[in-house]
N, C-alpha and C positions, 0 to 999 in steps of 0.2 A: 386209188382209182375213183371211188366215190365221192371225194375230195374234188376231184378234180371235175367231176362229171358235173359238182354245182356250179363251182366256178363259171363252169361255160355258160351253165344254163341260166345264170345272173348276167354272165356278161350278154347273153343275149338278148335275154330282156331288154337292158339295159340300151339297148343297142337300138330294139322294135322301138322302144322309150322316143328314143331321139328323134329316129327315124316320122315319128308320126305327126301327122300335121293337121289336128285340130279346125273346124271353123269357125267353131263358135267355143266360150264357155260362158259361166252367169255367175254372178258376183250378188251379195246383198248390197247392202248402203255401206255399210264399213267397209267392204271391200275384199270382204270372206267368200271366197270359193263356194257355192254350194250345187248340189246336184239338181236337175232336173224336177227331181222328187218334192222337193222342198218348196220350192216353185208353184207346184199344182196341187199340196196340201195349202198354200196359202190363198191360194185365187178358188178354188173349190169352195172355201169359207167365207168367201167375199160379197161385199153386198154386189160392188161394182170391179169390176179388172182393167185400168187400161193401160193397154199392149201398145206402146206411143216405137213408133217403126221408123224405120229410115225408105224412102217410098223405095227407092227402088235395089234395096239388098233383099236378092231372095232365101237366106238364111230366115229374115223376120218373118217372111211371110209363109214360110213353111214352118216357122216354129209355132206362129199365130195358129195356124189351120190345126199341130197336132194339138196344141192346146185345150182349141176350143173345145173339139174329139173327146180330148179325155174328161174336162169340166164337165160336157155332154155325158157321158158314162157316169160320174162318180155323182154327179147330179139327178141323175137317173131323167134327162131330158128338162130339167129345169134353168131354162137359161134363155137370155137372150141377146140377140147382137146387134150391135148396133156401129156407124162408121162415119169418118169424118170425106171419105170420097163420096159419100150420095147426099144429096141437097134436098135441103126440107120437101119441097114444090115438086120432088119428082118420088114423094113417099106412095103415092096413089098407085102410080104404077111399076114401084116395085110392089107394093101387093098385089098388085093384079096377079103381075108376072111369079110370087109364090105361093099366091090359089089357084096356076094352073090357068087362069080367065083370060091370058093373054099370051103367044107364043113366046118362045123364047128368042128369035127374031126381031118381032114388034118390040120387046124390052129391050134389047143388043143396041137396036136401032134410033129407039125415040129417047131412051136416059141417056142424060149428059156422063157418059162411062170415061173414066180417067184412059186415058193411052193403055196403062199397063193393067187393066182390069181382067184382059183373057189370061193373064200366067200369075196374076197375082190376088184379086178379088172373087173373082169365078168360083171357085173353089167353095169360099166361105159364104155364097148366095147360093151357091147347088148345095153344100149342106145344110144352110135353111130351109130351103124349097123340100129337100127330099127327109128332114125330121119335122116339117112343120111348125118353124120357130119364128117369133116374129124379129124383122130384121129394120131396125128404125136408122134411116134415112137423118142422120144427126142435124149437118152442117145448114149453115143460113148461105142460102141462094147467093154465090161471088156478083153479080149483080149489085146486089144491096149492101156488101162488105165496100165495094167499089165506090158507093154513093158515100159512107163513112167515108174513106178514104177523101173525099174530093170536099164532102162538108163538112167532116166531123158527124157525133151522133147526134146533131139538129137535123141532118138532112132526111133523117128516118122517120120525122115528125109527117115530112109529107107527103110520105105516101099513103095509101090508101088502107083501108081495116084490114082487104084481103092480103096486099102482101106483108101489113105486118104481122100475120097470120104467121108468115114461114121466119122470122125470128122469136130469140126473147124478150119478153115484156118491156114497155118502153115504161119509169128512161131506163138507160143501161146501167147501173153501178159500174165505175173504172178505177183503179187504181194504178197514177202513171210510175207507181216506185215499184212495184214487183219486179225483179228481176227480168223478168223473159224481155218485156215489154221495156223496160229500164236499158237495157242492153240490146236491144231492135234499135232505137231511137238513135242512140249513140252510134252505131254501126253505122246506121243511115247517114249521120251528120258527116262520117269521118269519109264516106262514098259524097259526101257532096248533093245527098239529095234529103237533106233535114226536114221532116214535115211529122209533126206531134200526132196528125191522123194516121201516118202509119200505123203503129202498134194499136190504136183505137179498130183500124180495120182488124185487126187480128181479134182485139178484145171483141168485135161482135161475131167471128166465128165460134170464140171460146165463150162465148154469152149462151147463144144458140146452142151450141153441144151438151152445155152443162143442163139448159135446159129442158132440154130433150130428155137428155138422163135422167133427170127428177121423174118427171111424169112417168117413166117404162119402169123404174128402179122398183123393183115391193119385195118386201120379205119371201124369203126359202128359195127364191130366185140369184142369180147371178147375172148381173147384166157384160157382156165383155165387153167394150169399146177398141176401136179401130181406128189410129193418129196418127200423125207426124210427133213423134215422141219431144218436139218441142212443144205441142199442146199440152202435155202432162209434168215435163221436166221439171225436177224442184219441187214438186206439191204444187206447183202454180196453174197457169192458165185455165182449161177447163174444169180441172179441179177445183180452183179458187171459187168460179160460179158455181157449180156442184152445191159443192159446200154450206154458198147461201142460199141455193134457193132450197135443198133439202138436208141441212145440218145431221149427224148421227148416224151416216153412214158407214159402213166397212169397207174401206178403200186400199186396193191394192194398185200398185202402179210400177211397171215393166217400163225400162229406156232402154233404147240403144244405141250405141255407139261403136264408131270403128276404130283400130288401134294398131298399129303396125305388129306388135306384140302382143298377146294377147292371155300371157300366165297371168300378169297381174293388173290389176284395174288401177288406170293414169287416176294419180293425185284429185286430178282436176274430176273427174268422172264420179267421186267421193259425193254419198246424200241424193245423188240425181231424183232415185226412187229409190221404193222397197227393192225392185230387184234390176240388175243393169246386166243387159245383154252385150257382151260385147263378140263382134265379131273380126276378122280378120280384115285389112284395110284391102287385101289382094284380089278379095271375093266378088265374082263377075256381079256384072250390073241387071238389073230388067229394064226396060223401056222407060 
């Protein structure tokens, strides 16, 4: 009887097993299974983290937020964040708006907030605001990515000392064989709309990010960064600037991707980052 009484209780297991349906799980670079845990002992030690998201699957963004939580705890409030949806030119008044000097209306109202900022960013500005963390405003104003795109990075030459205040240092370093940008190009040519400043307008986003990050980055801190995980994919993009403008950093880097399946991490998904998020391809959308 006892015999039989395991049996059952394996087969049922076995049974809840199948039965369950996962949304997420996280893979390293090889492609090893690893828990959660392992995850936030690697970003806890980090100079910089960046959590490069898919904008609108809310698994990333709710993994982002418990993240940052627990860094914030195990950090003991040493941290800071930082995102590629807020634009240099509007850093004034997010600080306003998280020294309280400004309503939270006036802020809603006057920063350029992406569509899906109320169920997906809100969050991680209300946990700065309410621990008191400072929250940098990464990205260079789409304006001036805009002007790259139409002239290359000549066109940056003319504008004025204040706006090139809200980018990185002129000139840009590029490099057109990286992958990200090597494979933009290409993509471009095959849609029929070939133009070499594409991937340039991307490179001065990822100029300005990295930039950014240098300057806030300092020891016993953790900085988190907030992307479109093509920003980071590969060790490229903003990383790449990172890199030069402040060499010797501790760099951890989170991608995601979606996968119909989701035990094991697609071939292709192999090296993205330190660690790859994968989640389910079925998983509702935000805004």
């Amino acid at each position: 009887m006892k015999k039989i009484l395991i049996v059952m209780a394996i087969f049922m297991g076995l049974s809840a097993f199948k039965s369950d349906k996962p949304a997420y799980r996280i893979f390293n670079q090889e492609g090893k299974k690893v828990k959660y845990k392992k995850l936030l002992e690697a970003a806890k030690d980090a100079d910089v983290v960046f959590f490069g998201e898919l904008h609108n699957n809310p698994i990333c963004h709710w993994l982002q937020f418990e993240l940052t939580k627990d860094i914030y705890t195990e950090k003991n409030g040493a941290i800071v964040l930082g995102a590629e949806m807020f634009e240099a030119d509007n850093q004034l008044i997010l600080n306003e708006y998280l020294a309280g000097n400004i309503s939270k209306k006036s802020f809603e109202k006057e920063a350029r907030l992406w569509p899906n900022y109320e169920t997906d960013y809100k969050p991680l500005v209300e946990f700065a605001k309410d621990s008191s963390l400072t929250f940098v405003a990464t990205n260079v104003p789409r304006r001036y990515a805009s002007v790259v795109y139409k002239k290359g990075f000549e066109g940056l030459e003319e504008l004025s000392a204040e706006a090139k205040s809200y980018f990185a240092p002129m000139p840009i370093e590029y490099d057109p064989e990286l992958k990200g940008y090597k494979d933009m190009l290409e993509q471009m040519e095959l849609m029929g709309h070939g133009n070499e400043n594409f991937p340039k307008a991307q490179a001065i986003k990822d100029a300005t990010m990295g930039y950014s990050i240098a300057e806030f980055a300092e020891t016993g801190k953790t900085f988190i960064h907030y992307n479109g995980t093509y920003h980071s994919n590969n060790f490229e993009g903003t990383l790449w600037y990172l890199n030069k403008y402040k060499p010797g950093l501790k760099i951890i880097t989170i991608a995601s991707v979606e996968q119909s399946e989701i035990e094991d991490l697609d071939e292709e998904s192999l090296n993205l980052a330190d660690f790859i998020l994968v989640v389910t391809e079925t998983m509702t959308k935000t805004n």
